[in-house]
C-alpha positions in Angstrom: 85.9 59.4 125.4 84.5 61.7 128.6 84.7 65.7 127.1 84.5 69.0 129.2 81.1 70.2 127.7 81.0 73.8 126.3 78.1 75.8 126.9 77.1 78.6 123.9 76.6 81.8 125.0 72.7 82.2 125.1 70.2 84.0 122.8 69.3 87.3 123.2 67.3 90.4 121.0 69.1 91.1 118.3 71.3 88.0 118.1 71.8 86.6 114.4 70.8 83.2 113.2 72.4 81.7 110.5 69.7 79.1 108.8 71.8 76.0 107.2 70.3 72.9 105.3 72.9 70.2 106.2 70.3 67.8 105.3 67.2 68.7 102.5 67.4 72.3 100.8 64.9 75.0 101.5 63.3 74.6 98.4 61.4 71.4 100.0 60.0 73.7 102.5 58.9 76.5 100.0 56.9 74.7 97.3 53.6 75.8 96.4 51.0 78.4 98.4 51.6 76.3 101.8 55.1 76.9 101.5 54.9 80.1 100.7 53.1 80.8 104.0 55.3 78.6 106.6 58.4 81.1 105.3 56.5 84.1 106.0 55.2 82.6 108.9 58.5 81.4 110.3 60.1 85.1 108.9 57.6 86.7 111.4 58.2 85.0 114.2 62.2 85.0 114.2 60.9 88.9 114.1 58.8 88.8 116.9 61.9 87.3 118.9 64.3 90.3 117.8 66.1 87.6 115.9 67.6 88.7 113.0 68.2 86.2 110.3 70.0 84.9 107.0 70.6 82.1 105.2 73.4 79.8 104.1 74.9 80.7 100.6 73.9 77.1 99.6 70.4 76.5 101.2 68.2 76.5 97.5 70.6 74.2 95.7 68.6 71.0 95.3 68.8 68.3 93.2 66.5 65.5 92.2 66.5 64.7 95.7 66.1 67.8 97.6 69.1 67.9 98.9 73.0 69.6 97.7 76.2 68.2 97.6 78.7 67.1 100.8 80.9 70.0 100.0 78.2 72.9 99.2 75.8 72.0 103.1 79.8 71.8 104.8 81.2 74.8 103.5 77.7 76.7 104.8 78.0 75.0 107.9 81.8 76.2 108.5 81.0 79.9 107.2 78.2 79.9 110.0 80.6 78.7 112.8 83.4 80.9 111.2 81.3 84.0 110.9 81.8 86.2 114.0 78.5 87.9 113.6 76.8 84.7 114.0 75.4 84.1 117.2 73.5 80.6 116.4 72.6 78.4 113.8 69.2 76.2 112.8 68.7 74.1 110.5 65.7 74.5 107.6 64.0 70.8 108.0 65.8 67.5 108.7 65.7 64.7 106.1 68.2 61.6 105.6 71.9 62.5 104.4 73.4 64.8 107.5 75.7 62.5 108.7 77.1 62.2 105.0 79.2 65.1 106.3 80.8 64.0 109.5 84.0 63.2 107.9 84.3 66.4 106.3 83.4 69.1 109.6 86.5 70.7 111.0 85.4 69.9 114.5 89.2 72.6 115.9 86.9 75.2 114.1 83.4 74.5 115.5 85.2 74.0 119.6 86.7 77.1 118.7 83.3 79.2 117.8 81.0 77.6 120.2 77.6 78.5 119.3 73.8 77.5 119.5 72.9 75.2 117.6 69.2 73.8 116.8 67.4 71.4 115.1 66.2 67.6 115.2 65.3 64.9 113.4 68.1 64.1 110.7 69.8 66.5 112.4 70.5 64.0 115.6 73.4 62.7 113.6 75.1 66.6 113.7 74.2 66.9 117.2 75.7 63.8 118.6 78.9 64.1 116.3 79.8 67.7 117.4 79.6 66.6 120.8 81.3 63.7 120.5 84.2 65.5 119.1 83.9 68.6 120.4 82.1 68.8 123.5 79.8 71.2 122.6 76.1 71.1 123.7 74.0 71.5 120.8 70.3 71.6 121.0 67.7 69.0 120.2 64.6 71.2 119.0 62.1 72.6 116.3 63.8 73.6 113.0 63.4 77.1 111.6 60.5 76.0 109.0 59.0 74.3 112.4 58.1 78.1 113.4 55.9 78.3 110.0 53.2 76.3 111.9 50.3 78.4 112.4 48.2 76.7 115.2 49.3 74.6 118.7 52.8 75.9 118.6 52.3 77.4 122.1 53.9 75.1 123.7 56.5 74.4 121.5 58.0 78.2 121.0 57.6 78.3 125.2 60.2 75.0 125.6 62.6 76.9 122.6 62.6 80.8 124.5 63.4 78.4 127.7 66.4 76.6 126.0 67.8 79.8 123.6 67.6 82.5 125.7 68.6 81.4 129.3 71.6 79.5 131.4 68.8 78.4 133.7 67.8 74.8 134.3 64.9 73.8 131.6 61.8 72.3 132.9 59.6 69.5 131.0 56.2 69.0 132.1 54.0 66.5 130.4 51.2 67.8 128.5 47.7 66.5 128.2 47.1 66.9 124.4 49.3 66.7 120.8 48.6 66.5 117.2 50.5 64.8 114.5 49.6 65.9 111.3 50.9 67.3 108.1 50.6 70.4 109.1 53.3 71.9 106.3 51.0 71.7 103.8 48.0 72.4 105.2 47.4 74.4 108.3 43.3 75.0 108.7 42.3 71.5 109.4 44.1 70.9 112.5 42.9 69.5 115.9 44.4 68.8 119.1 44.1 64.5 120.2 43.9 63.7 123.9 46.8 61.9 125.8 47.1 60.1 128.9 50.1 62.2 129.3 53.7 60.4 130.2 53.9 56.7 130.7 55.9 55.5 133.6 57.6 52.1 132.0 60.2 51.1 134.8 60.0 53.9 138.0 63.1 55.5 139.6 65.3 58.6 139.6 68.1 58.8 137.3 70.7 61.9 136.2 73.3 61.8 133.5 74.6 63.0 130.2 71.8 64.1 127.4 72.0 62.0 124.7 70.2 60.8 121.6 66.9 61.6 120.1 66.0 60.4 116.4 66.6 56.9 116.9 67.5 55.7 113.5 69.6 58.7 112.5 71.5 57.8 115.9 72.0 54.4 115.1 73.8 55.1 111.6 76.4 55.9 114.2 77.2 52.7 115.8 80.8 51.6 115.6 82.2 55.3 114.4 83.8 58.1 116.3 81.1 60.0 116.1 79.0 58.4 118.9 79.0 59.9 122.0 80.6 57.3 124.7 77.0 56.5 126.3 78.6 55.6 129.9 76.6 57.4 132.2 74.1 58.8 129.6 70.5 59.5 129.6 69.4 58.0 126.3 66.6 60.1 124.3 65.3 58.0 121.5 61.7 59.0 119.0 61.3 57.6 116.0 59.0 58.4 113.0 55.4 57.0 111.8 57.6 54.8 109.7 58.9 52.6 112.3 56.5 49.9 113.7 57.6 48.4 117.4 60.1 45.6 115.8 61.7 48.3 113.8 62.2 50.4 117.1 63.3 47.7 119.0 66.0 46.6 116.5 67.2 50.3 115.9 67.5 50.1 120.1 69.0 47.2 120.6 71.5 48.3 117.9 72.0 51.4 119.9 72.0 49.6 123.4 75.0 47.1 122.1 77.9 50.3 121.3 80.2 50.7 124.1 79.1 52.2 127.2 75.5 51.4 126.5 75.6 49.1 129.5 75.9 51.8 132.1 72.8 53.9 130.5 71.2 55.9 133.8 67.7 55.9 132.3 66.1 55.8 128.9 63.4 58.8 127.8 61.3 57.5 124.5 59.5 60.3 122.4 55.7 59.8 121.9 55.3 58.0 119.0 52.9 59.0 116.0 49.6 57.9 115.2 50.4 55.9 112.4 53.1 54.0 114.0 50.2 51.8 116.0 53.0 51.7 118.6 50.5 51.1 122.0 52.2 51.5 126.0 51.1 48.1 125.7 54.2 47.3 123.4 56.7 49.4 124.8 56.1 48.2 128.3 56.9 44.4 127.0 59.7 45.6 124.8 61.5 47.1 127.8 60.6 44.3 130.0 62.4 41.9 127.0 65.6 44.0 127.2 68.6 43.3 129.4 70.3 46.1 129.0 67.3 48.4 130.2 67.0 46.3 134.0 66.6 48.3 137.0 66.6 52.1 135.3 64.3 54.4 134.8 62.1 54.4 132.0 59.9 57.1 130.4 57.6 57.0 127.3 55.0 59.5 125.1 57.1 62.1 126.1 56.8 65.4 124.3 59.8 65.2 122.1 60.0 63.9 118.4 57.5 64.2 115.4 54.2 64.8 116.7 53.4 68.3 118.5 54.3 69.5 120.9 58.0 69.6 120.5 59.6 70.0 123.3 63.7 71.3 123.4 66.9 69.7 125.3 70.5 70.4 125.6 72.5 67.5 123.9 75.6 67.1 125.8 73.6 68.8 128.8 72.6 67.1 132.3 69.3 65.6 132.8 67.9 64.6 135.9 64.4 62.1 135.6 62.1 61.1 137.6 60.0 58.6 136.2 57.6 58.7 138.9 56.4 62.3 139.3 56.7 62.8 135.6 59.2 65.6 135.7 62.8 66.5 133.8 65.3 69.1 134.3 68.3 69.8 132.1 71.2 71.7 133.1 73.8 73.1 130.9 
């Protein structure tokens, strides 16, 4: 089903953020001395933005699991939408249960109380349900512990203030370094690994509806209401050090046969991390394999996904590619 999209009102100093953990619980993110210091780090730099910021009534319960129940991570989520002194919402980390809670979201009261919403990751599942329902562009991007990274977050923060606190078009540019690390628990041993920047698969030009981004969270998806129709979309797909090429082709080709898949304007694949052993070698023969992928543009090792940089997009939003010149621009 084709929805008018709803833009939120941008970011500005002094807007309020409303941190939610609709996936794992913040006590994940704050164990031990290096969690300690990602809170305070993150706490200073929502400061430095003129953000101010609080937290979900339910974001500490955990269980065994790290995560809280269906009905304490929805009823944070409606307070933050309800809340008129809420200006945007991100999420604490990602994880594996968000879309446990798609049945439960009153998607009359999010439409109503459009607002920003950020995160990525588990959080894909969110992000393509609300705008499937709702029509409102959410925003694939860094969580809130994501700020508690010390080192190369340059780049990352720049691609964020572009997305949060302007209406203007949002400009990706390849860059010529990452890392992929574990930089949450420790952040002193850190070094930036070359890249041969963006890899032109298939060339072309190609606009169309954002969609996408964590490939297996987007697959859990397939055959529910909550998938965006893909007709006319530009699929974003990454996937995590623990999918091997076969792994991301299945979870693709699972993705590819929903309906509406066949009319897919261009496909944009995250870089992949280190440990994956995913080469362009394999992704230029697993697009070649594919009939679904014939004739559109395709872009890999983009700067989106689990290694750093992270680079921000408008779900629901308009991207136009060019696979050639290496360049993207979303419009919301």
């Amino acid at each position: 089903m084709t929805r008018t999209s709803i833009t939120p009102k941008p970011l500005q100093p002094g807007s309020h953020i409303r941190v939610v953990a609709p996936s794992v619980s913040l006590p994940f993110v704050e164990r031990g001395d290096a969690g300690a210091y990602v809170v305070d780090c993150a706490s200073h730099r929502f400061e430095q933005m003129g953000l101010q910021v609080s937290f979900g009534a339910h974001v500490r319960e955990a269980d065994s699991f790290f995560t809280s129940s269906i009905e304490s991570r929805v009823a944070d989520l409606h307070e933050a939408f309800a809340d008129p002194t809420v200006d945007g919402i991100m999420t604490v980390i990602g994880g594996y249960n968000s879309n446990e809670l798609l049945p439960y979201l009153d998607y009359e009261l999010i439409a109503a109380n459009p607002k920003f919403v950020c995160g990525f990751s588990d959080i894909t599942a969110l992000h393509n349900a609300i705008y499937a329902k709702t029509g409102l562009i959410t925003y694939s991007g860094p969580h809130w512990s994501t700020f508690g990274m010390r080192d190369h977050f340059e780049v990352t923060h720049a691609s964020f203030m572009q997305a949060a606190f302007s209406r203007d078009p949002i400009e990706w540019v390849p860059t010529n370094w990452f890392t992929d690390d574990l930089w949450f628990l420790q952040q002193d041993d850190r070094h930036r690994l070359s890249t041969d920047g963006w890899w032109t698969i298939q060339p072309g030009k190609a606009d169309g509806i954002a969609l996408g981004s964590n490939l297996s969270t987007l697959a859990l998806l397939n055959g529910t209401d909550y998938l965006p129709d893909l007709d006319g979309s530009v699929l974003f797909v990454e996937e995590t050090s623990n999918s091997d090429i076969t792994e991301f082709r299945r979870m693709l080709v699972s993705v590819l046969q929903q309906c509406g898949a066949e009319n897919i304007t261009a496909l944009v694949i995250g870089r992949f991390q280190v440990a994956s052993q995913v080469t362009r070698s394999d992704v230029e023969q697993t697009v070649a394999s594919l009939p679904w992928l014939k004739g559109i543009p395709v872009l890999a090792n983009v700067d989106f996904g689990h290694t750093t940089p992270l680079l921000t997009f408008p779900i629901g939003g308009r991207a136009q590619v060019d696979a050639d010149a290496h360049r993207m621009t979303f419009q919301r």
